[in-house]
C-alpha positions in Angstrom: 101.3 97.4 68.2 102.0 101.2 67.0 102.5 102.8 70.4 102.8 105.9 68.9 99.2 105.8 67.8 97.7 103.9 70.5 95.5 104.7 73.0 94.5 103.3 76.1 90.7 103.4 76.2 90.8 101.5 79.8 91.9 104.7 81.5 90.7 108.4 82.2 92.7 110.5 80.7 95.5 108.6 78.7 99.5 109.5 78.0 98.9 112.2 75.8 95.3 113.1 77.1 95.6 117.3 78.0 93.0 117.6 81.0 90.8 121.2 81.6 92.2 123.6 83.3 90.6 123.3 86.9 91.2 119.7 85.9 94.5 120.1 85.4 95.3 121.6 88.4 93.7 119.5 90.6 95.2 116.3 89.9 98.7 117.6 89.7 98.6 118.8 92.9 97.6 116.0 94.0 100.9 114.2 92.7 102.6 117.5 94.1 101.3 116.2 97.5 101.9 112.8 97.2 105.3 113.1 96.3 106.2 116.1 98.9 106.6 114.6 102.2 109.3 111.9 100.7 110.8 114.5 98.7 112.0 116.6 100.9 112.3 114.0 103.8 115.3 113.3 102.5 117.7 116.6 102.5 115.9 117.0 105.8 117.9 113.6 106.8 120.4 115.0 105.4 121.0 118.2 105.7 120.3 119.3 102.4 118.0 122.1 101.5 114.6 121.0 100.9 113.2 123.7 98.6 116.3 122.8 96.5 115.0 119.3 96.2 111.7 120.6 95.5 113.3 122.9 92.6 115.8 120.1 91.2 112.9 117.4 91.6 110.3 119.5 89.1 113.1 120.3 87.2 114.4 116.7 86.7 111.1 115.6 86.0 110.8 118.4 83.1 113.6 117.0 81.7 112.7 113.5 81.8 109.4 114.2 80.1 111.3 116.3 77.3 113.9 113.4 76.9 111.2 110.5 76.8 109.3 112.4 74.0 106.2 113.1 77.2 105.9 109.2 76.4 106.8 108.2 79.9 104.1 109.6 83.3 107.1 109.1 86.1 107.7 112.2 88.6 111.7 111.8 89.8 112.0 112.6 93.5 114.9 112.5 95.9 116.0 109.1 96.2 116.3 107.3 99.9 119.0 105.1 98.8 121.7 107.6 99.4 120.7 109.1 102.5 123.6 106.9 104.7 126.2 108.1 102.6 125.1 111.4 102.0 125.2 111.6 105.9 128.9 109.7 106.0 130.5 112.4 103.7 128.4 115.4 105.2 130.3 114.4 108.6 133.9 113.8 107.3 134.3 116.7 103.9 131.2 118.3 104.1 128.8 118.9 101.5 131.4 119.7 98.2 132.6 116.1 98.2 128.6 115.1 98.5 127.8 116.8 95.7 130.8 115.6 93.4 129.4 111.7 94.8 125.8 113.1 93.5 127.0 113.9 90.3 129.4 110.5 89.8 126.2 108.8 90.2 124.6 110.7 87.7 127.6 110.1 85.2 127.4 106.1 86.2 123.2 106.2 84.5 125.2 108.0 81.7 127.3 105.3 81.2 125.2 102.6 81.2 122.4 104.5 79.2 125.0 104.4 76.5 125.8 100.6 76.6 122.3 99.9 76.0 121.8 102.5 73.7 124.5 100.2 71.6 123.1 96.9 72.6 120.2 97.0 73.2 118.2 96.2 76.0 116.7 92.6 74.7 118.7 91.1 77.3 116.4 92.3 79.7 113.8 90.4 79.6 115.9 87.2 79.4 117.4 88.0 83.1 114.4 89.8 84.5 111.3 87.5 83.2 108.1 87.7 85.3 108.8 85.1 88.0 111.6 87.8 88.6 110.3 91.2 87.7 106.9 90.7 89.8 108.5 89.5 93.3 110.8 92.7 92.7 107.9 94.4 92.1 106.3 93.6 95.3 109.5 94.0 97.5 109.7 97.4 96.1 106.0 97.9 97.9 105.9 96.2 101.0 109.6 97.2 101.4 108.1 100.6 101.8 105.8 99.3 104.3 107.7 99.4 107.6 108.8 103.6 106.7 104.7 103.8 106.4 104.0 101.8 109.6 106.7 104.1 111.3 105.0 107.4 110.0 101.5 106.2 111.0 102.7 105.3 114.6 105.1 107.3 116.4 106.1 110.8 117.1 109.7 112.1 117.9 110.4 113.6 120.1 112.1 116.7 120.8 115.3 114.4 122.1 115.4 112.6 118.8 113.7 109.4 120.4 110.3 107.8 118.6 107.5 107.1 120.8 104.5 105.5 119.4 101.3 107.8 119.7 97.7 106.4 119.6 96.7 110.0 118.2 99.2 109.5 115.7 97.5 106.2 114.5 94.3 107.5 114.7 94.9 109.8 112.5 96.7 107.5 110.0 93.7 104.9 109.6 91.1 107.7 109.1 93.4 109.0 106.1 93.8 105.7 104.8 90.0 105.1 105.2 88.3 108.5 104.1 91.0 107.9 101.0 89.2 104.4 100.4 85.7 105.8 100.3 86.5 108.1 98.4 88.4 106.3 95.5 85.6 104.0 95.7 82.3 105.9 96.1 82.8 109.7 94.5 81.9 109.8 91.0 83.0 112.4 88.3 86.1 115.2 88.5 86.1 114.0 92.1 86.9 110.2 92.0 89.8 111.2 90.0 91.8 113.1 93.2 91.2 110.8 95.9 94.9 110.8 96.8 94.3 114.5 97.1 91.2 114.3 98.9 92.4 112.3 101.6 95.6 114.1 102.8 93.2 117.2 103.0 90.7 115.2 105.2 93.3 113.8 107.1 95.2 117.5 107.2 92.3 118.6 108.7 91.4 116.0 111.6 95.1 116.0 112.3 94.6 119.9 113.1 91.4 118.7 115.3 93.5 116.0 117.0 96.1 118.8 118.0 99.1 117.3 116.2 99.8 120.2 113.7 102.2 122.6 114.0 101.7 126.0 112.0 104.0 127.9 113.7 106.3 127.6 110.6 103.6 128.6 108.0 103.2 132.2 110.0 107.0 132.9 110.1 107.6 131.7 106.5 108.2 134.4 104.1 105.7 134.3 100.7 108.7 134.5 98.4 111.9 132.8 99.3 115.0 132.1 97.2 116.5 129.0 97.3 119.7 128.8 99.3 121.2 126.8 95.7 124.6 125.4 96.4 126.6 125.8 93.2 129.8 124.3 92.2 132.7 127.0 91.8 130.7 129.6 93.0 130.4 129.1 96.4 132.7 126.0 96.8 135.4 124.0 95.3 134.5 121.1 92.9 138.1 118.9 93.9 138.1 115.1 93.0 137.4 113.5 96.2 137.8 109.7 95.9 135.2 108.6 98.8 132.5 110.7 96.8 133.4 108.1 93.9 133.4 105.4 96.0 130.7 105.8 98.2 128.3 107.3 96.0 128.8 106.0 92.7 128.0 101.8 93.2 124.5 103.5 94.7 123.8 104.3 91.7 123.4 100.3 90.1 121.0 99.9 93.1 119.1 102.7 91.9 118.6 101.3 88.9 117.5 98.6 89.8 114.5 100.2 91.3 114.2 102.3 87.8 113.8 99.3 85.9 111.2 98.0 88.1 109.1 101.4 88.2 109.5 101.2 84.2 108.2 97.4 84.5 105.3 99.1 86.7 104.5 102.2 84.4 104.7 99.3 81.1 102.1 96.9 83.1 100.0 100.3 84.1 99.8 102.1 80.8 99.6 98.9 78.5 103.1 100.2 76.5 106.7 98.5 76.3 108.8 101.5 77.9 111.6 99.8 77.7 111.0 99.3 73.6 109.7 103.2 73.7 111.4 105.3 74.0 113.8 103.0 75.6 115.6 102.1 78.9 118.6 104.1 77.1 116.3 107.1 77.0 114.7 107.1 80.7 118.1 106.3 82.4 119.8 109.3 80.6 116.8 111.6 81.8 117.3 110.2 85.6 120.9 110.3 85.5 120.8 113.8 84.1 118.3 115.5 87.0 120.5 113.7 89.2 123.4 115.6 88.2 121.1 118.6 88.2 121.2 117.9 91.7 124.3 118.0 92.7 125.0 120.9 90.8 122.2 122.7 92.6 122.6 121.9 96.1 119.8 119.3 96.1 119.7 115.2 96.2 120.3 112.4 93.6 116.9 111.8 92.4 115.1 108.3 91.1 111.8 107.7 90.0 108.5 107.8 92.7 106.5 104.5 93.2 104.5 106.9 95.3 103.1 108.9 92.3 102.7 105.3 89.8 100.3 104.1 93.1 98.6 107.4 92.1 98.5 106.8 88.5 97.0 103.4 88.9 94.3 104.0 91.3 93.0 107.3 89.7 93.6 105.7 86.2 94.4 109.3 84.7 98.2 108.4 83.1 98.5 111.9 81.3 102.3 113.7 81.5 100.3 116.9 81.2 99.4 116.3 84.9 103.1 114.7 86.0 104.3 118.1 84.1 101.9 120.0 85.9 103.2 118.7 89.4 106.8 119.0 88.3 106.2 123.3 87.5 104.1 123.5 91.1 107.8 121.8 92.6 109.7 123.9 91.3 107.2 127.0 92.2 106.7 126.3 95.6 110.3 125.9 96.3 110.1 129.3 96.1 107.2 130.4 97.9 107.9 130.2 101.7 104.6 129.8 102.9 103.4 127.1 100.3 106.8 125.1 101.3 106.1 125.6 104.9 102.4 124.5 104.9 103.2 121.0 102.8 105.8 120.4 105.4 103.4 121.3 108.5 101.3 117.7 106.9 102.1 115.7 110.0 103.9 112.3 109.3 100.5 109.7 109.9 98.5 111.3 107.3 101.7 110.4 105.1 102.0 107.4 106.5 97.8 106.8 106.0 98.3 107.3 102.0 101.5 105.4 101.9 99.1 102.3 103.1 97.6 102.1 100.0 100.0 103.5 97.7 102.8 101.0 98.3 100.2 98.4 98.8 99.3 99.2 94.8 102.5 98.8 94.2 102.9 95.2 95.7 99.7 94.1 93.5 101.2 95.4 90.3 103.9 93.1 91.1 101.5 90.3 92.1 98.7 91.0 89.3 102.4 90.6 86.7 102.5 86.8 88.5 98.9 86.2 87.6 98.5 87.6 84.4 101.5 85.8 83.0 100.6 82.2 84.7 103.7 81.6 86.8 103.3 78.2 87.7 104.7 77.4 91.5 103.9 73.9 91.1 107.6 74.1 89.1 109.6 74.5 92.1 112.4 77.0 90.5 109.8 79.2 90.1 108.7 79.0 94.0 112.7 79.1 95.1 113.4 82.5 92.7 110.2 83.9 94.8 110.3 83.1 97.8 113.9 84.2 98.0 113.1 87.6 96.5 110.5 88.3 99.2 112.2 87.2 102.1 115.5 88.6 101.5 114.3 91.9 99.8 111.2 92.5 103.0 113.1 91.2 105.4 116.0 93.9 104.9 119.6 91.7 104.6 121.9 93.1 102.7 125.6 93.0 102.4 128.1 95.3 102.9 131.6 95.2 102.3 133.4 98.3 103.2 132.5 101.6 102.3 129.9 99.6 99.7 126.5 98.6 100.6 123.7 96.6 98.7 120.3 97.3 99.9 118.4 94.1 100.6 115.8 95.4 97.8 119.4 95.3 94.9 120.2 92.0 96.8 117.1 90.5 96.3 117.1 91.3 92.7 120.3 90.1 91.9 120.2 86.7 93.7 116.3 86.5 91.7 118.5 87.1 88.4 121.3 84.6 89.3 119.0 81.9 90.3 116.7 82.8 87.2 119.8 82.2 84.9 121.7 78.8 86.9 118.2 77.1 87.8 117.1 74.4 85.3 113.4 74.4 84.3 112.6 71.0 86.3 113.9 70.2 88.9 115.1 66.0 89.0 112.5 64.9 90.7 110.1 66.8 88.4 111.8 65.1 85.1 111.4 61.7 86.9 
């Protein structure tokens, strides 16, 4: 297949499709809004600045379309996997040796962007065929779904304790349910923002349930600069070897979930992203906006599952509308009042989208069993699965030290090791 002059007739608005104007706008806000409340959830864990992670996000995402050749739909957001170190060196050198571990994780996607650039990436779909790639697809969902379950149900209080709220849920099962009839019933310009739709819906019976605060949006200034953090300017960039430590092994875990959105976006838009442009070319583009954000003041970034769940329910893959999003970032990071009134979204109509977004993500993973015809009457094939989803849902992991991997890298790698040392039969299968 010529990808370069393919087109996807199954979809809305393909790749390279360039929507209208009024068009346009609508459904990249509406990645803008699916992508905010993550996005800046995490410098707010953090102590980071979140209209720099708004800025550095839209940037990085820029960047990633421009290095992909606009062949790739992915919005990069700040990434979740960093938050517990972030938070370690935050506490014990402050935030210069947190932005030197930001940028060695950058420099590690460098690194390995140029091994495969020289050889190849072939090898991938040797250690991560389907029986692999689509239970790590599905633990990259429904690994998501305790953070949604936790947004729908409880509110914090002012003492830092969660308590659950009935309002709260309410709320969260009206978003997720106005958002179903609406990605199933609207016809037209409408049945392509449903995403949209629904956090408005939501927005607004959250404000009649009394659980929105707009306090914020009336003291918030219309324009407001970034408070950018910037290296030699307004700190010192000294080598600090827990920043390398700490932050730079994050990075393989990362990329693990990389790969697997790529796997996602391939299955979505019917293209092999990692033959083009090439896993070389989307890990340099990550690897680089993360390095944009340490040298900004704002988080590592990685690409959004969030706005791929977008992409395949709304069917509209064009990077004209992920480019779109990525400007309005980078905008409202400086407009006070925008930032303040995205934020003001109360966490259960979040948590009511993320339902069904990271429940689309699950059965892309699932749909990638299927479709290829993984048999589990071979019993490797049920082992490799089952312990994917157990160990990457149920949250082990091991840690050693200062380094941690996340049950979702753990899960993947013992799916890979068992892929590669398992025979095809088993002996009682052979006899």
């Amino acid at each position: 297949m010529d990808e370069k002059k393919f087109r996807n007739t199954d979809v809305v608005l393909d790749i390279q499709d360039k929507p209208g104007a009024l068009q346009w706008m609508g459904l990249s806000l509406q990645h803008l809004f699916t992508m905010f409340g993550a996005n800046v959830l995490v410098p707010i864990l953090t102590g980071l600045e979140p209209s720099i992670a708004l800025f550095s996000s839209g940037v990085g995402t820029l960047l990633f379309i421009l290095i992909t050749k606009g062949s790739v739909p992915a919005y990069l957001g700040s990434s979740f996997a960093f938050i517990s170190a972030i938070n370690a060196l935050m506490a014990t050198q402050g935030y210069p040796a947190v932005a030197q571990g930001i940028i060695y994780a950058g420099i590690v996607y460098l690194i390995v962007a140029l091994i495969i650039s020289k050889v190849g990436s072939d090898w991938i779909n040797k250690i991560l065929p389907p029986v692999v790639v689509g239970p790590v697809i599905m633990v990259i969902g429904l690994g998501l779904a305790s953070t949604a379950g936790n947004q729908a149900m409880f509110r914090t209080l002012a003492n830092g304790e969660a308590v659950y709220d009935s309002k709260f849920f309410i709320v969260a099962l009206f978003t997720l349910g106005i958002t179903i009839f609406f990605n199933m019933y609207l016809k037209g310009f409408m049945s392509l923002i449903p995403i949209l739709l629904g956090i408005v819906c939501g927005y607004l019976f959250a404000m009649l349930m009394g659980i929105v605060d707009l306090s914020a949006v009336d003291e918030a200034r219309w324009f407001s600069l970034p408070a950018f953090q910037l290296p030699f300017i307004d700190y010192d960039l000294s080598f600090s070897l827990a920043a390398l430590t700490s932050m730079a092994p994050i990075a393989f875990v990362t990329m693990t979930e990389h790969m697997g959105h790529m796997m996602v976006l391939s299955k979505i838009t019917k293209r092999n992203v990692f033959k083009s442009p090439g896993l070389n070319k989307t890990l340099l583009a990550d690897g680089l906006s993360t390095i944009i954000g340490g040298f900004t003041g704002g988080p590592p970034t990685t690409s959004y599952g969030e706005n791929i769940g977008v992409l395949a329910i709304t069917k509209v893959h064009s990077v004209y509308v992920i480019g779109g999003a990525a400007v309005l970032a980078i905008a409202a990071g400086f407009i006070g009042k925008v930032s303040a009134l995205i934020l003001s979204i109360p966490s259960p109509v979040i948590g009511g989208i993320s339902f069904l977004l990271f429940g689309v993500i699950a059965s892309s993973g699932l749909r990638i069993l299927i479709d290829n015809k993984v048999d589990y009457d071979q019993k490797r094939n049920l082992v490799i699965t089952s312990s994917i989803l157990v160990i990457g849902i149920g949250g082990a992991y091991l840690k050693i030290a200062s380094f941690e991997l996340t049950s979702m890298a753990l899960a993947t790698m013992l799916g890979i090791i068992l892929n590669l040392i398992l025979p095809e039969k088993a002996r009682s299968e052979v006899e």
